[in-house]
GULUMDREN-985135 format. One record per residue (C-alpha): residue in three letters; x negated, y, z negated. Coordinates in steps of 0.001 Angstrom, whole numbers, plus 500000, padded with zeros to 6 digits. Each point is the difference from the previous one (the first is absolute). Last residue first. Layout:
# GULUMDREN-985135
ALAXYZ...
END
This chain:
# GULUMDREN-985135
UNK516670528448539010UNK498011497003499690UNK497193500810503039UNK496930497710500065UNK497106501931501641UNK498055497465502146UNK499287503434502828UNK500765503212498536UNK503115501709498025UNK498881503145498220UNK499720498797496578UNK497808496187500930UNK497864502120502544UNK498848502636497458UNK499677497421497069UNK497788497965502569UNK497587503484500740UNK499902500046496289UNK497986496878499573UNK497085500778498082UNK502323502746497554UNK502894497669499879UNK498013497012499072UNK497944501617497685UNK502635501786498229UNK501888496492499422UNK496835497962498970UNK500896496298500270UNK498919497759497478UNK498177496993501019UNK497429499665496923UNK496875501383502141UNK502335502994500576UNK502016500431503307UNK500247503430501897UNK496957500963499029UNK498939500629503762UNK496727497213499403UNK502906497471498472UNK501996500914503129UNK503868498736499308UNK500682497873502989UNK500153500928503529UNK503404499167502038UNK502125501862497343UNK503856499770500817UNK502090503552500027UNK502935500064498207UNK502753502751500112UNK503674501586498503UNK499066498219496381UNK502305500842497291UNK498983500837495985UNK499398503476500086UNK503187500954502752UNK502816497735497719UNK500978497096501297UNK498481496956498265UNK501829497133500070UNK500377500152503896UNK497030501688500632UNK498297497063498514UNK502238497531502338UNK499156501720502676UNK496261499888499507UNK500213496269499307UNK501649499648503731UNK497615502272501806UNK496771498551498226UNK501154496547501075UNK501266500967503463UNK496548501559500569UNK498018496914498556UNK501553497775502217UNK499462502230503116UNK496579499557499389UNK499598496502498721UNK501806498732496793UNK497067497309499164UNK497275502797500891UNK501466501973497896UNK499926498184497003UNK496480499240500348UNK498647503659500518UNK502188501366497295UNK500621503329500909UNK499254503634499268UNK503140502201500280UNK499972503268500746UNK503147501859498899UNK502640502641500556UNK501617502553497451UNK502094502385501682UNK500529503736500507UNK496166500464499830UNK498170502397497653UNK498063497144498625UNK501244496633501886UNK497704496984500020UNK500349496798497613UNK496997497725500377UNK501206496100500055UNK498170496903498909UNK499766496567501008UNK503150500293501395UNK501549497467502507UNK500511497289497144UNK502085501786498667UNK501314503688501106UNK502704500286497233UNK497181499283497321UNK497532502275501839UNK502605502350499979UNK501225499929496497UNK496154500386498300UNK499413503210502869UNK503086501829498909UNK499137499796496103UNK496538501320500927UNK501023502789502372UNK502556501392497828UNK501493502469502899UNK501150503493498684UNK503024501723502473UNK499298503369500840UNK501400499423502980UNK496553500194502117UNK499347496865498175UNK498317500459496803UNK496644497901498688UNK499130497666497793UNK496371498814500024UNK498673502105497259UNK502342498472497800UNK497856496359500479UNK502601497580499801UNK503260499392498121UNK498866496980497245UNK502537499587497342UNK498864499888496171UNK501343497103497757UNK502953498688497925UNK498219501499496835UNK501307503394500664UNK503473499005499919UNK502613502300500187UNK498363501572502818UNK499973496498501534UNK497362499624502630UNK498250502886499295UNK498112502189502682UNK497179500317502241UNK498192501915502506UNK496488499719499828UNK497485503254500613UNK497915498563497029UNK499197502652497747UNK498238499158497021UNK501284501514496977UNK497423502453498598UNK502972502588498553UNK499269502486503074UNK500158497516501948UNK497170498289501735UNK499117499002503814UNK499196503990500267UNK497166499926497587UNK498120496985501515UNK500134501211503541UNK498393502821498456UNK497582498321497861UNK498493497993503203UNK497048498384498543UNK501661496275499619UNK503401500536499881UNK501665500388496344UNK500714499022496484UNK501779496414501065UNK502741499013498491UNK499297496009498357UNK500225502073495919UNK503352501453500413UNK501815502627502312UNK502031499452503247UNK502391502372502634UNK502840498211501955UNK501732502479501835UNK503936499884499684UNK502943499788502241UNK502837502147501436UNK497353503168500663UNK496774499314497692UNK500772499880496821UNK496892499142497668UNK500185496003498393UNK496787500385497567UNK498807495904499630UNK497956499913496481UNK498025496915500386UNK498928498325496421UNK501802496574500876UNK500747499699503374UNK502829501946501436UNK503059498188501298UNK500664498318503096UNK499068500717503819UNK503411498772500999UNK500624500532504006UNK499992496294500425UNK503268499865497858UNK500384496531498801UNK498896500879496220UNK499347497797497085UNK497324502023497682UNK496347500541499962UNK500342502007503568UNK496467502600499126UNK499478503550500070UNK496589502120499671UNK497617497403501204UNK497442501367502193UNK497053501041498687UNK502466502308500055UNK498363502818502260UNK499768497200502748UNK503735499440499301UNK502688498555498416UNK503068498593500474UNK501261495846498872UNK501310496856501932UNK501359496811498781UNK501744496290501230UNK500155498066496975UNK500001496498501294UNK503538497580499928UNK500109497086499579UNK500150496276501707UNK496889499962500657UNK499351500188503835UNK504156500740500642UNK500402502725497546UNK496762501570501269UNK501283499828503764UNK503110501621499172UNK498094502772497705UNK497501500445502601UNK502937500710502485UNK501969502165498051UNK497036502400499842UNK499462499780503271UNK503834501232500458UNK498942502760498140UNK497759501811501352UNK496892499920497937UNK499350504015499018UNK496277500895500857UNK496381499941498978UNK501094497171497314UNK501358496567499889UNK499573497522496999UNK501095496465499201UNK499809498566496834UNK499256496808497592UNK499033497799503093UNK498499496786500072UNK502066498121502342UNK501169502399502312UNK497606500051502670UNK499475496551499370UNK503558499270500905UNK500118502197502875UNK496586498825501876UNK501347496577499577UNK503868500740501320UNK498288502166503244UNK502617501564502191UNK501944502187497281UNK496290500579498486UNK498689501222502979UNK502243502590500865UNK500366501127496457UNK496053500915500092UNK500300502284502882UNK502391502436498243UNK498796499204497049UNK496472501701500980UNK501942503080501415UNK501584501100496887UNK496727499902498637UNK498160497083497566UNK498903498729496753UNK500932496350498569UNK499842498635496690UNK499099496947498799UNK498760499125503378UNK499821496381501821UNK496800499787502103UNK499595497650502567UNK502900500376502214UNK500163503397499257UNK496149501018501458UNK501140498357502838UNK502666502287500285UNK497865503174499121UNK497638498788502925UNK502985499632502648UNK500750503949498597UNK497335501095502223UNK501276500853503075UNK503259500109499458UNK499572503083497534UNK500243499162496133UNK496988499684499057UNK497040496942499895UNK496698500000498046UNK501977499099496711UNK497594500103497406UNK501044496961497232UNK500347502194496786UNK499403497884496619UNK501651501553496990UNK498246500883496516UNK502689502173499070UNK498423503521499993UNK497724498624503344UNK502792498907502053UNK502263503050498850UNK496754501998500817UNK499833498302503364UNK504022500746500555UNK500484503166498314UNK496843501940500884UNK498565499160503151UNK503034498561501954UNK502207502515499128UNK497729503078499550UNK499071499608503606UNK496012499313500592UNK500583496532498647UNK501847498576502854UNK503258498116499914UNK499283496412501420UNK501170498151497319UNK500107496311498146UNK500839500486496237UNK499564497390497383UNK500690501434496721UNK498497498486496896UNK502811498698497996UNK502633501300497387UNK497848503150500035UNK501635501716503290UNK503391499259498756UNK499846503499497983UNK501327501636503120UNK501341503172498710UNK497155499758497227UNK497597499478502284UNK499950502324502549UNK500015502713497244UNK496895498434498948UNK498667499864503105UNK500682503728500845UNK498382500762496707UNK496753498577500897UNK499694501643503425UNK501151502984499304UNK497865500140496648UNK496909498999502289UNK500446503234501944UNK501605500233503664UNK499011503266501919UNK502218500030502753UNK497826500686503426UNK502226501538502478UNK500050498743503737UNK499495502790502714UNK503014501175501815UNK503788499458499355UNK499986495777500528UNK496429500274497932UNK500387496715498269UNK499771500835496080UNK496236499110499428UNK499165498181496974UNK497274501595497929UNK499047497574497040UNK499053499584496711UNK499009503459498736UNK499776500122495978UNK502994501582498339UNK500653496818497791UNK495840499871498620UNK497199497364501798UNK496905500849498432UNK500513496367498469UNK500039498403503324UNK496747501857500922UNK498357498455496818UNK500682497125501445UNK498993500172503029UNK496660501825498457UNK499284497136498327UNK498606498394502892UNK500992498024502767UNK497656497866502259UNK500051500937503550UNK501056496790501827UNK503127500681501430UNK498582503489501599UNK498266497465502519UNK502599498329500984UNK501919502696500249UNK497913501164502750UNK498187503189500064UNK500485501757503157UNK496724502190501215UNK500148497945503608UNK503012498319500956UNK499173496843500130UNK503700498757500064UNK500165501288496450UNK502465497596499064UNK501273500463495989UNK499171503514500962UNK498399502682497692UNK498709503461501430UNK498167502706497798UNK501321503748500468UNK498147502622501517UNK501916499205503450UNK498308501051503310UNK503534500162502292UNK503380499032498046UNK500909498965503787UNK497220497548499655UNK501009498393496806UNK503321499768502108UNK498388498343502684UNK498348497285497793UNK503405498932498616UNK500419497070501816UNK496463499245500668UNK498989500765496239UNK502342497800498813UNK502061499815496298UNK499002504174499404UNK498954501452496967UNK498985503543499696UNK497685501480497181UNK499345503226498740UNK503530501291501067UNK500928504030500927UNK503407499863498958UNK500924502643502774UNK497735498965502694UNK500792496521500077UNK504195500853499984UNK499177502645502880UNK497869498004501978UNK502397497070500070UNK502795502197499980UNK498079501063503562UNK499551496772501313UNK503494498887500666UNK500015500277503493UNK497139497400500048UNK502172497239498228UNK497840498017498231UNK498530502384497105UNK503108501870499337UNK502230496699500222UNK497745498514497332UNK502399502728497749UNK496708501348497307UNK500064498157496249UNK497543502907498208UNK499492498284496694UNK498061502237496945UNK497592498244497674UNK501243499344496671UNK497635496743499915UNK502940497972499451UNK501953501146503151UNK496921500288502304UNK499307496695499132UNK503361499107500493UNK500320501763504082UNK496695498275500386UNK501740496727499251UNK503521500932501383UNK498139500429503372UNK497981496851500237UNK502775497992499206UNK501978501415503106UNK502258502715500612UNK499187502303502855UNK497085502312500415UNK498668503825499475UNK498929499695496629UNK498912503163498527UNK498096499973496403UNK499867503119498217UNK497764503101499419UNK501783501836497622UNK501419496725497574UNK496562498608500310UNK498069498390502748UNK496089500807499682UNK498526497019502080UNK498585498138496831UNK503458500398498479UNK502037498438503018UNK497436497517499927UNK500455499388495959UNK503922499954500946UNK499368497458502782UNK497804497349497543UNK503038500420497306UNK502685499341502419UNK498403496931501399UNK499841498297496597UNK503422500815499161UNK501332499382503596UNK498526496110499488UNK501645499993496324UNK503570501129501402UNK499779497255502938UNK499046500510503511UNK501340498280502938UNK499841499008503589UNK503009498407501773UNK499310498468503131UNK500423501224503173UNK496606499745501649UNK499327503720499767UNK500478500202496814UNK503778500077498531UNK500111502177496468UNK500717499442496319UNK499433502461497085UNK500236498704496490UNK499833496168499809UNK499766499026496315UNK496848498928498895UNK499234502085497184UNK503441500062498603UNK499496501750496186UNK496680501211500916UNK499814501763503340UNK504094500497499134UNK498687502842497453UNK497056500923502172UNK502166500889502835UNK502828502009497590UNK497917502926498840UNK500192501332503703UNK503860500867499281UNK498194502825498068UNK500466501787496643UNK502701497217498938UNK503702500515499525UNK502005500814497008UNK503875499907500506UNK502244502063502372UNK503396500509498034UNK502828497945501358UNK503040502470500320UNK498448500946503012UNK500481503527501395UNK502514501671502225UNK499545504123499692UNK502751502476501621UNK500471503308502192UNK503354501323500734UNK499067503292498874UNK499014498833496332UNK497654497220498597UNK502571497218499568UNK498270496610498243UNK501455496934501093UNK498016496301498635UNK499798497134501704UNK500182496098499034UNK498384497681501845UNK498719497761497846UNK497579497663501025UNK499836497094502660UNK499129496026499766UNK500382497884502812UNK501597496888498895
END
């Protein structure tokens, strides 16, 4: 029985409309650092299996807690030797792999500074300068990189670099230092004494918010973000400690959702992590299935997007379903709302595997939040649920036209963005609530403790030419439902327009099955039927307009975790928005 805590909120009116939601749990005492926790499973579970990861023949290679330990303590003294601290960090410019979360730990104990950089800004050429600009802006001492082929012309873009090199594969690059090599300096008392330095308001990472409205951000995250957040995470989902997690994911580390509250959860609760090399695009999601068929989770992490692909294959595939579900204490979606009838799905197919029911969950938070700031600990059907405040998270809910802005405060906000103190100034209010620039309201406003609904980003609403007020994020969950399996996702157009109209990205599979004119009828029909139950001007749809190219990673249209960037979209592609208002070619018309 999977094991949640209370979730029990508390009302408090501030005054012009304005109101606080807080926990009725109060946060309890957390450590200094979530790095404290690798020597403490070193020696209680030595040999348990840590970090997992395929080599290049297939198989599974693994590291256990006391293996990390030891290899932790020889990076940190190399770190040292090299002159990383908490001002002149550590960048890693790579994917996940074993050799990534060690340096990233060493760094972590040491209370060195991590700089986790997008490996889309050192692959993808057109993505070079937030490459530049996040390298030159933290200024590293030491960058790590998995292959020095791979990566070796984005060390070159970075031009004559005064920092020291460190690849787990040099590739003979000349002037890189393998890991190899680093493995075997011998540690000192200085690691130690390093840890010790280490004090809550000490530097432990710069994460870099994605840079869809011009050059990424770096959020300051402190070790008491990082601790606290896992304490909060913990006592909403206090199931973690009835057994060592087992967690197989592909969500990178450079996002604060794959890099803090899924490795650290790992790492808090002595959990194994099986790196999932695979995503969820067709091209690569084969790997994440046969990942699946080997591996059955405790608990599972993934986007909207993920499921999508995942359900497909379990309906058709009885083993991969039943040891899918096997093990499972929960089941959690993030990045964007699940639409719904997905969510019915996974519950069908989990009924049938085990003859249960999972806890299907989601929560909010951000970069800034280290991320959690809400969490679903409760029984809850509505996809659009982000749950209840975590324990010692003050949530401010400001009026903002027929909804409310989200703003946070507690011990996991961040105090800023890396050297930019007026960026830093304006994303605070004048009370030091976090402002988030989310949309959201209650689900019962008799009931605070029934949950918080997710509306969107506020900034993304817009008026019609009427006057009228679209709520882009509530309009965007109920058409990709309508439009399913069609929609992968859907960009709503119409700012100063007397309509709203659409641009729908599609599922590549599910299309081709329908065929063109297939796919047409379909949108046309579901379409209809939306207008039909939904007739006022904010909420109808008068045009669509089907995406040939999919979301650009390189235009920011698409983040590494599959969400699609509204602005972006209608910014790169506004010569499409122009066509799909005034009428042009592949245009369909609803009016």
């Amino acid at each position: 029985m999977t094991r949640f805590g209370p979730a029990a909120a508390e009302r408090i009116e501030l005054g012009s409309g304005a109101f606080l939601l807080r926990s009725r749990d109060p946060l309890r005492p957390y450590g200094n650092s979530v790095g404290d926790y690798l020597p403490k499973w070193a020696e209680e579970a030595p040999d348990r299996v840590f970090l997992a990861e395929r080599d290049r023949a297939g198989a599974w290679r693994q590291i256990s807690f006391g293996q990390m330990w030891s290899q932790v303590r020889a990076l940190a003294q190399f770190l040292l030797d090299r002159g990383a601290s908490a001002e002149r960090p550590l960048a890693i410019l790579s994917e996940n792999s074993i050799a990534h979360g060690a340096v990233s730990l060493a760094a972590l104990y040491a209370g060195i500074a991590l700089v986790p950089i997008s490996p889309a800004y050192s692959t993808i050429a057109e993505a070079a300068d937030k490459l530049i600009h996040c390298y030159g802006t933290t200024d590293p001492s030491v960058v790590f990189v998995e292959d020095g082929l791979r990566y070796g012309p984005a060390l070159d873009r970075l031009g004559k670099i005064s920092a020291v090199t460190l690849a787990a594969n040099p590739a003979g690059r000349p002037g890189v230092v393998s890991l190899e090599e680093a493995l075997a300096t011998k540690p000192t008392d200085a690691v130690d004494k390093a840890h010790a330095a280490i004090d809550p308001d000490t530097l432990a990472k710069i994460l870099f918010t994605s840079g869809s409205t011009g050059l990424p951000k770096g959020v300051i995250n402190t070790h008491r973000m990082l601790a606290a957040n896992q304490q909060q995470f913990f006592q909403i989902y206090p199931f973690v400690e009835d057994h060592p997690p087992v967690v197989l994911d592909w969500l990178p580390w450079h996002h604060t959702f794959g890099g803090n509250e899924i490795f650290y959860m790992a790492l808090r609760h002595g959990g194994t992590i099986y790196i999932d090399s695979g995503k969820p695009v067709p091209a690569l999601f084969g790997q994440s299935l046969a990942n699946l068929r080997e591996i059955s989770p405790t608990v599972y992490f993934n986007v909207p997007r993920g499921y999508d692909l995942l359900l497909a294959e379990l309906e058709k595939d009885e083993a991969l379903c039943r040891n899918f579900f096997q093990r499972l204490d929960f089941i959690f979606y993030s990045a964007a709302a699940l639409p719904q009838r997905l969510l019915v799905r996974l519950e069908e197919l989990a009924a049938a595997a085990r003859g249960g029911g999972v806890p299907i969950v989601t929560a909010w938070g951000a970069t800034e939040t280290a991320p959690l700031a809400t969490g679903v600990h409760f029984p809850s059907r509505r996809t659009d649920n982000i749950g209840l405040p975590v324990p010692g998270c003050d949530l401010k809910f400001a009026p903002f036209g027929d909804k409310y802005e989200i703003r946070v405060k507690g011990p996991h906000v961040t105090p800023g963005y890396w050297r930019e103190p007026e960026k830093t100034k304006a994303a605070f209010d004048e009370d030091g609530f976090y402002c988030s620039g989310d949309g959201v309201r209650l689900a019962d406003e008799a009931d605070p403790s029934k949950g918080i609904l997710f509306e969107g980003r506020v900034t993304e609403d817009f008026k019609l030419s009427t006057g009228t007020w679209v709520s882009v994020g509530q309009l965007r969950i109920a058409l990709v439902n309508a439009l399913l399996p069609v929609a992968q996702d859907i960009v709503i157009a119409g700012h100063d327009r007397d309509a709203v109209g659409i641009l729908i990205f599609q599922n590549a599979d599910a299309c081709r099955a329908l065929g063109e004119d297939g796919i047409v009828a379909h949108v046309s029909a579901r379409l209809r039927e939306h207008n039909r139950l939904n007739p006022t001007s904010s909420k109808r749809v008068e045009r669509a307009l089907l995406m040939t190219e999919p979301a650009s990673l390189a235009g920011n249209e698409i983040t590494d975790k599959g969400y699609v960037n509204q602005r972006a979209v209608l910014s790169r592609r506004a010569d499409l928005v122009t066509r799909l208002h005034e009428g042009g070619e592949g245009v369909i018309l609803l009016a």
